[in-house]
FIKOLZA-1660 file (N, C-alpha, C; in steps of 0.1 Angstrom, whole numbers, plus 5000, padded with zeros to 4 digits):
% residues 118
   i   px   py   pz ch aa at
   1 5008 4988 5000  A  X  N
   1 5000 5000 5000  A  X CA
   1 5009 5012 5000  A  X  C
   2 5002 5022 4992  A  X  N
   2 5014 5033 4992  A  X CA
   2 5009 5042 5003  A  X  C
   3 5015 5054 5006  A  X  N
   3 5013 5067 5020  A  X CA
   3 5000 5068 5022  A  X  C
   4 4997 5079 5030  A  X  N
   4 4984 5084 5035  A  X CA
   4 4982 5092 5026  A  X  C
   5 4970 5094 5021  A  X  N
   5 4967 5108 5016  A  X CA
   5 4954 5114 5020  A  X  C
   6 4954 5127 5018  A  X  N
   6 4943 5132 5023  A  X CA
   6 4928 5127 5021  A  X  C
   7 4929 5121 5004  A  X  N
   7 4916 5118 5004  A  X CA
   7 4914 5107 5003  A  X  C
   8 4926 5100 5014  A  X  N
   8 4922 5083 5019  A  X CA
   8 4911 5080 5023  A  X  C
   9 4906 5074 5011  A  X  N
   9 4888 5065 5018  A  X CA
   9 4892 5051 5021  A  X  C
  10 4899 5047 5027  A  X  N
  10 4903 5030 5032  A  X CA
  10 4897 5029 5043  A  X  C
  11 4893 5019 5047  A  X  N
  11 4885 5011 5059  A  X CA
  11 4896 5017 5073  A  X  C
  12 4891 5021 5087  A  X  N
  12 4902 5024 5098  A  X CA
  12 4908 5010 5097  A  X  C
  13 4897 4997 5098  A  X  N
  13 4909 4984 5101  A  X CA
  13 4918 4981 5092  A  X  C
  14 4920 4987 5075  A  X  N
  14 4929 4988 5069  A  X CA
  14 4943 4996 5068  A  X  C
  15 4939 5008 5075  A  X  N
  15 4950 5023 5076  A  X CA
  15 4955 5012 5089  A  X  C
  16 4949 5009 5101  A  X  N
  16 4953 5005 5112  A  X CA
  16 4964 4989 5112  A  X  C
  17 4959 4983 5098  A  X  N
  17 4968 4973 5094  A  X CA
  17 4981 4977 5087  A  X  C
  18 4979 4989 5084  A  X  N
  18 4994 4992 5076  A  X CA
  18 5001 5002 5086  A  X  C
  19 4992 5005 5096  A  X  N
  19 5008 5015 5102  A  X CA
  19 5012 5001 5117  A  X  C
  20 5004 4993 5116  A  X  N
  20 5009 4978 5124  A  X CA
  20 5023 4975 5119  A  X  C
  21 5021 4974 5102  A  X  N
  21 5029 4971 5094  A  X CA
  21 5046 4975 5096  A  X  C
  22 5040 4989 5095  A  X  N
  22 5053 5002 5092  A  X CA
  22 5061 4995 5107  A  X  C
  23 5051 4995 5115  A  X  N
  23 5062 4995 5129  A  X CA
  23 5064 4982 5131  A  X  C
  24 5064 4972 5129  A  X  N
  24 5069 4957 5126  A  X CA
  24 5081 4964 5120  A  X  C
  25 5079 4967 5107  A  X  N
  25 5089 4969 5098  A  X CA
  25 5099 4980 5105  A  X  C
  26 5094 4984 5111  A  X  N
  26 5107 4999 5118  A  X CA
  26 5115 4988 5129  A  X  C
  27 5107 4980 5138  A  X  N
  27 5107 4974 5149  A  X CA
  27 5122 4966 5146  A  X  C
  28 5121 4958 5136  A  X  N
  28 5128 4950 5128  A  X CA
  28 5143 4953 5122  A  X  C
  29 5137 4965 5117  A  X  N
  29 5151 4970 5108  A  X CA
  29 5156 4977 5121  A  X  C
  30 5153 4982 5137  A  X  N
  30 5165 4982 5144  A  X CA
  30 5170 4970 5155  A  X  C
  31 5166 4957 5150  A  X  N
  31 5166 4944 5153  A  X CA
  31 5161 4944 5169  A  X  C
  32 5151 4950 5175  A  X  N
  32 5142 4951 5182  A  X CA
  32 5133 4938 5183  A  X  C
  33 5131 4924 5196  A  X  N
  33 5127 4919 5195  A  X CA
  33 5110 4921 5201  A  X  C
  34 5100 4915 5199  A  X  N
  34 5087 4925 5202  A  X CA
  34 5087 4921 5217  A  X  C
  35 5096 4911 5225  A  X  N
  35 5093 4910 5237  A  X CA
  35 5103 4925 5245  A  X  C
  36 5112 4928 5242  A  X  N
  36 5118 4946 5243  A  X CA
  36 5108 4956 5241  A  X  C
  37 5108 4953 5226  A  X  N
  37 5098 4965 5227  A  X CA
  37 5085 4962 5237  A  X  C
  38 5082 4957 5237  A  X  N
  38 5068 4960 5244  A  X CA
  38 5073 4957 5261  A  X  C
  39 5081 4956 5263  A  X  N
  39 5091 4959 5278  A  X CA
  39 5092 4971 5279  A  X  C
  40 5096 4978 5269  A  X  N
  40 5102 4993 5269  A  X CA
  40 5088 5001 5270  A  X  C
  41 5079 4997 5258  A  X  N
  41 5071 5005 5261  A  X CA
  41 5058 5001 5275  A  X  C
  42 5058 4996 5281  A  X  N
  42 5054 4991 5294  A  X CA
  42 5038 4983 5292  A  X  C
  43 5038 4977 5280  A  X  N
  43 5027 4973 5276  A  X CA
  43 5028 4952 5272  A  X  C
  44 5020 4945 5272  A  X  N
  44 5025 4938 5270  A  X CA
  44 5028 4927 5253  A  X  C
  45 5031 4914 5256  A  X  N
  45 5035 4914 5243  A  X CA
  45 5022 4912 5232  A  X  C
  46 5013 4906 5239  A  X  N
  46 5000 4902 5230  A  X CA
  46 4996 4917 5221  A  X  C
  47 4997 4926 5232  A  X  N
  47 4990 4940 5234  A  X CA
  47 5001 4945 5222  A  X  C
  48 5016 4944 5218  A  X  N
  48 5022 4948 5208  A  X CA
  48 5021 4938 5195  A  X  C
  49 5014 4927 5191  A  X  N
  49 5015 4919 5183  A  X CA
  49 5001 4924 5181  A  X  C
  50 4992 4925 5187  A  X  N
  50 4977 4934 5182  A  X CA
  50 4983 4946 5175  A  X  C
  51 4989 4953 5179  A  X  N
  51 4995 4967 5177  A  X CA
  51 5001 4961 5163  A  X  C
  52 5010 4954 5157  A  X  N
  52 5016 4953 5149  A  X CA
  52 5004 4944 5138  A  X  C
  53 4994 4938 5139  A  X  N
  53 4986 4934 5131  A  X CA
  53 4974 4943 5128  A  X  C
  54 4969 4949 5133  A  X  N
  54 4966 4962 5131  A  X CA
  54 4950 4958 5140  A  X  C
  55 4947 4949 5151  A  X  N
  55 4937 4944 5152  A  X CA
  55 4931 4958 5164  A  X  C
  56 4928 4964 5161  A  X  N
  56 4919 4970 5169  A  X CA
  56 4929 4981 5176  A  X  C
  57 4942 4981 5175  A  X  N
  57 4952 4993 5186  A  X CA
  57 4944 5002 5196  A  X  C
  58 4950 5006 5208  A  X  N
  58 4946 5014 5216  A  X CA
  58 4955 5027 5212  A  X  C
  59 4952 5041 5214  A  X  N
  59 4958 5052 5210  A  X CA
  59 4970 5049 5224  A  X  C
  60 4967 5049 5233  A  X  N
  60 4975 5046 5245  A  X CA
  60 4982 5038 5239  A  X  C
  61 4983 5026 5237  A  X  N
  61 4997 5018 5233  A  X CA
  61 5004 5020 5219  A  X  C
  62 4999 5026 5211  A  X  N
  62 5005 5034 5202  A  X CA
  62 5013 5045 5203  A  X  C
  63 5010 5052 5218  A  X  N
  63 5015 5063 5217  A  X CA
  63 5028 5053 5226  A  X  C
  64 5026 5045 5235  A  X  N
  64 5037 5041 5246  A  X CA
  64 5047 5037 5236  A  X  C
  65 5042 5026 5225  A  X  N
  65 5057 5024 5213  A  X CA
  65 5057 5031 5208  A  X  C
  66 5059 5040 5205  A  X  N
  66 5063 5049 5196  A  X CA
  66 5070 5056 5205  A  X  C
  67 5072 5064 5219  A  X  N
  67 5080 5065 5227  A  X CA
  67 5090 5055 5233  A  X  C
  68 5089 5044 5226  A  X  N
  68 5096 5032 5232  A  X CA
  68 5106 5033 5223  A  X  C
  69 5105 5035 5209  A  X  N
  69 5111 5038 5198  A  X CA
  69 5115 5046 5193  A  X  C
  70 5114 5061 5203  A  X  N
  70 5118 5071 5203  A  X CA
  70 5115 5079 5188  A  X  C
  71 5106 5076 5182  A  X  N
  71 5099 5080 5172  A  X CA
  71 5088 5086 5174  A  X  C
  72 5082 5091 5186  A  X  N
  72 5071 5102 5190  A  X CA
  72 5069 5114 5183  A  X  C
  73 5082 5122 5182  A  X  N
  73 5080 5130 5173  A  X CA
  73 5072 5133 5161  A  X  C
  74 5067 5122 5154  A  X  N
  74 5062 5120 5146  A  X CA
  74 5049 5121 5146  A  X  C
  75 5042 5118 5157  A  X  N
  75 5022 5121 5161  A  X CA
  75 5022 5137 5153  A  X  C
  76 5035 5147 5155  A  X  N
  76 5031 5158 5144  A  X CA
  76 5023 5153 5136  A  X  C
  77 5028 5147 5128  A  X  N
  77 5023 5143 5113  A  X CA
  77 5010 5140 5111  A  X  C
  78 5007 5134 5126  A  X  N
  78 4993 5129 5120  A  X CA
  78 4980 5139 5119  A  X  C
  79 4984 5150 5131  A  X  N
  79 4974 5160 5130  A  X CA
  79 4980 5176 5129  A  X  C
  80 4977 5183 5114  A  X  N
  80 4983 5193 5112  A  X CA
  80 4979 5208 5125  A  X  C
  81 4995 5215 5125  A  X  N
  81 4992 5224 5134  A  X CA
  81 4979 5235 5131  A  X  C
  82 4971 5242 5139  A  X  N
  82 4956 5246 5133  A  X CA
  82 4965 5261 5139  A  X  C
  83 4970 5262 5141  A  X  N
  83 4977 5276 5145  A  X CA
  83 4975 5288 5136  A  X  C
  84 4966 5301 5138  A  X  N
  84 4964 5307 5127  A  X CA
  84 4980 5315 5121  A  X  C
  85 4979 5313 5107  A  X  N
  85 4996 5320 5100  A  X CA
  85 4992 5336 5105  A  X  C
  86 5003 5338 5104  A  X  N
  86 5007 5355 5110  A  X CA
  86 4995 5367 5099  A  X  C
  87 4995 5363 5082  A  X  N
  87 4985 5370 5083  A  X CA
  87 4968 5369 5081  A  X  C
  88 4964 5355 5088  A  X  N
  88 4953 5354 5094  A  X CA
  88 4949 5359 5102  A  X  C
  89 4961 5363 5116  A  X  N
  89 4963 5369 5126  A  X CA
  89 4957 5388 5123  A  X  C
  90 4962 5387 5112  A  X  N
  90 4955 5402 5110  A  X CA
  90 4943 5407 5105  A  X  C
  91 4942 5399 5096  A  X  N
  91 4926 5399 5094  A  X CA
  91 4917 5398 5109  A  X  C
  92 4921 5385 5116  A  X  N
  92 4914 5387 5126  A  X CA
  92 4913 5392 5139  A  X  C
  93 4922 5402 5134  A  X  N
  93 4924 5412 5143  A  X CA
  93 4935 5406 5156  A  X  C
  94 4942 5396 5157  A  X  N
  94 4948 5390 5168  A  X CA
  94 4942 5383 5177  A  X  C
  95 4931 5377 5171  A  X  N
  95 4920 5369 5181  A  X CA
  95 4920 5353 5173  A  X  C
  96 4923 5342 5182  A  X  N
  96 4922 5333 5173  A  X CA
  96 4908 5324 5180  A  X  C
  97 4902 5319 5168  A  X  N
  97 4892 5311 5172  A  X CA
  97 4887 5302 5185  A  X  C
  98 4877 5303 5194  A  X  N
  98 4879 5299 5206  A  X CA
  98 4867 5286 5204  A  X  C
  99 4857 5292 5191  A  X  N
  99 4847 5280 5192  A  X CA
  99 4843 5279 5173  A  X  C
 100 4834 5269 5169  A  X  N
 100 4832 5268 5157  A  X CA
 100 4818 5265 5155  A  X  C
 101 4812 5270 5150  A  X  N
 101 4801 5274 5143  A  X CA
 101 4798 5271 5130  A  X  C
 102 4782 5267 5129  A  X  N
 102 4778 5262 5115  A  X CA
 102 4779 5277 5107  A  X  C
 103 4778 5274 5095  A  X  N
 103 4779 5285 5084  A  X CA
 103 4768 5290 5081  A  X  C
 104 4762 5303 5082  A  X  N
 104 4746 5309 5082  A  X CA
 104 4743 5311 5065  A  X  C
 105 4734 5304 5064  A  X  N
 105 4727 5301 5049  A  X CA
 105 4720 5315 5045  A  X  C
 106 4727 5323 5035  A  X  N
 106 4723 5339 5031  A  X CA
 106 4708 5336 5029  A  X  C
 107 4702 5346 5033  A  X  N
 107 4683 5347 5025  A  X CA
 107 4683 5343 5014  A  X  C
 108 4672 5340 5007  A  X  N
 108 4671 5341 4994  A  X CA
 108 4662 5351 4992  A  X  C
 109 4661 5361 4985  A  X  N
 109 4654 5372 4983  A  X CA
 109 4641 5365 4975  A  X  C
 110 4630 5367 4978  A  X  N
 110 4618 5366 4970  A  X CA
 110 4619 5375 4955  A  X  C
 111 4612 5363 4947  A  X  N
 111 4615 5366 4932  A  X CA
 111 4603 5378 4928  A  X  C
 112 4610 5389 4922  A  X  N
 112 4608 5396 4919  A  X CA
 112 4593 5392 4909  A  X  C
 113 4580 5404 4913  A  X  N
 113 4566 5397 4907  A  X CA
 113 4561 5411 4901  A  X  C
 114 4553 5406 4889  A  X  N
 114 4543 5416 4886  A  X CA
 114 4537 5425 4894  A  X  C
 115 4539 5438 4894  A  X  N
 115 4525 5443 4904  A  X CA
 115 4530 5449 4918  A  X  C
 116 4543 5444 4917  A  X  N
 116 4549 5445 4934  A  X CA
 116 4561 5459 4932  A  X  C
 117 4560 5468 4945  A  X  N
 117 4569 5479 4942  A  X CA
 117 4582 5476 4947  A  X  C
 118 4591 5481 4945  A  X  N
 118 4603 5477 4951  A  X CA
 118 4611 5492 4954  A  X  C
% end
C-alpha cells in the first residue's frame, strides 16, 4: 500500500493494518525483539502483536511504542498544526478562534413579481 493521503477513503481496520505494518517493519530494521519493545514500552506482548497486526490498537499503546522507539516525534504528522499563519492573525484582528460554528445560509430574496413595488 502506498502513503496516506488526504483523500484516503480505506476502511480504519485497513489504515490501522498498515501503520501495524510500518512499525513491525521499523521494529525490525532496528533488530528490536517485540518482547523489548513491548518491555520498553510498558505494555505487553500480546498487546504489541495486536498493535503490529493492526487488530483494533489502543491510541495509548501506540503512543507508549512509539515513545519506546523514540519515534514520537512523529504524532506531528498525524494532525496538522491549526495555528492561525501571522497573516490570518490580522485579518482577525489577533484573536484566534475559541469556538466553531455552523455556516449561516444567506436569505434568498423573494422573486421579483408583477405588480409588486420595490
Amino acid at each position: 500500500m502506498s502513503g496516506f493521503t488526504p483523500q484516503d477513503a480505506r476502511a480504519p481496520d485497513a489504515i490501522a493494518r498498515e501503520m501495524g505494518q510500518k512499525l513491525e517493519r521499523f521494529r525490525l530494521s532496528r533488530n528490536i525483539t517485540q518482547q523489548q519493545l513491548a518491555t520498553d514500552a510498558g505494555i505487553s506482548e500480546r498487546t504489541l502483536r495486536r498493535l503490529e497486526s493492526g487488530d483494533n490498537p489502543t491510541l495509548d499503546s501506540l503512543i507508549r511504542v512509539l515513545i519506546a522507539l523514540k519515534i514520537q516525534g512523529n504524532i506531528d504528522l498525524l494532525i496538522p498544526d491549526s495555528r492561525i499563519r501571522p497573516i490570518e492573525r490580522v485579518r482577525t484582528k489577533g484573536t484566534e478562534r475559541q469556538r466553531s460554528r455552523s455556516t449561516k445560509t444567506a436569505k434568498q430574496p423573494k422573486p421579483w413579481e408583477w405588480g409588486t413595488k420595490e
